[in-house]
KOLSE-762145 format. One record per residue: residue in one letter; x negated, y, z of N, C-alpha, C in turn. Coordinates in pm, whole numbers, plus 50000, padded with zeros to 5 digits. Layout:
% KOLSE-762145
AXYZXYZXYZ ...
***
This chain:
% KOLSE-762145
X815889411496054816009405595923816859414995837 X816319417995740816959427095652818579416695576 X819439424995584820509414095499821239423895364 X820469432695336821139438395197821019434095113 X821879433494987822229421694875821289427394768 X820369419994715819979429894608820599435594484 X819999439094397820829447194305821779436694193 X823029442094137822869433594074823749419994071 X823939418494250824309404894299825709414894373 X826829406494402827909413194473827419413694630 X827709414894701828309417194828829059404594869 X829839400894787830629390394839830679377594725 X830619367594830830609349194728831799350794663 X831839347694526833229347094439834079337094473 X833029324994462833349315294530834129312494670 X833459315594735834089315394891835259324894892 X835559334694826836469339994814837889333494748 X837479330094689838519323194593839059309094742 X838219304094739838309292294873839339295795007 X838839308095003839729318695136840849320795085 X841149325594952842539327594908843209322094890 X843279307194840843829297594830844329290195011 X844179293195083844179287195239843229277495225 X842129273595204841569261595241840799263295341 X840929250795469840839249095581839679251495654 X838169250995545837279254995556836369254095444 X834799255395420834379260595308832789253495348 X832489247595280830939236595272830159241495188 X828779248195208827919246295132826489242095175 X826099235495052824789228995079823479239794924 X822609243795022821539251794967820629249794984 X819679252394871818319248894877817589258694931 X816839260395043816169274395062815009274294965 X814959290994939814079295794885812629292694972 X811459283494883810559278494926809519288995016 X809879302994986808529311795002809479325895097 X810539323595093811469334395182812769327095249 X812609315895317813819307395352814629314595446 X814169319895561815239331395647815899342395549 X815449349195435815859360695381816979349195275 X816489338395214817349332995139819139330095250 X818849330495358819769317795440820669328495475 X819979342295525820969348395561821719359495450 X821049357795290821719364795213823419353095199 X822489339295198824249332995190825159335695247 X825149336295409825569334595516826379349295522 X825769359295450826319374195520827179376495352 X826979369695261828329367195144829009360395163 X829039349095225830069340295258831099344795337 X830399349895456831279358795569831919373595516 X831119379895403832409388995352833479383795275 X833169373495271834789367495210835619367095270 X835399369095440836429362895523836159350395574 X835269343395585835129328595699834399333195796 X833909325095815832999325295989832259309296019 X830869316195989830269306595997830199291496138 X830919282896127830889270596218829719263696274 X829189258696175828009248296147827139249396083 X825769252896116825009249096045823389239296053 X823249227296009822239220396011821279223295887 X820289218395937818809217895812817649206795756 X818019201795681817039190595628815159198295596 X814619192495674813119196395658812469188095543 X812919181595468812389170995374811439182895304 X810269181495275809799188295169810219181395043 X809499182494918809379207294911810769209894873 X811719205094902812769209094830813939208795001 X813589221395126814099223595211815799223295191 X816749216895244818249220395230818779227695311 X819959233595337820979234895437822169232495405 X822649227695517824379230095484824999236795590 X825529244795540826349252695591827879253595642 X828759251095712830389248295744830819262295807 X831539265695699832549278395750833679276995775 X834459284295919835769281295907836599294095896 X837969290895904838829307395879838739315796030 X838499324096043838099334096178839519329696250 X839629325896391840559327396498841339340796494 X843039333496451843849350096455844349353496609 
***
């Protein structure tokens, strides 16, 4: 699976960053996959989230069509 960010887009979630800096205990998101590239959508989140600094915990997936979810639970990496 290719995981390079395309152009344009950072490298790293602003968001999740900000989440990491502040100490918070862990970091929730819920996403819609992209209907027509859902692996390339899941792991562009997953590999920005984690340059912020978390580590992905949990993750489950709602199959409901057409509007596929995930949520995602990151926690702070074991020091």
């Amino acid at each position: 699976m290719d995981r390079r960010v395309p152009s344009g887009l950072s490298p790293v979630d602003s968001y999740a960053l900000r989440c990491f800096q502040r100490d918070d205990a862990e970091h929730v998101r819920n996403i819609r996959l992209h209907p027509v590239h859902p692996d390339e959508n899941l792991a562009l989140y997953i590999s920005r989230i984690e340059a912020a600094g978390w580590h992905l915990a949990e993750r489950s997936s709602g199959a409901e069509e057409p509007q596929r979810r995930c949520r995602l639970r990151f926690v702070r990496p074991a020091a």
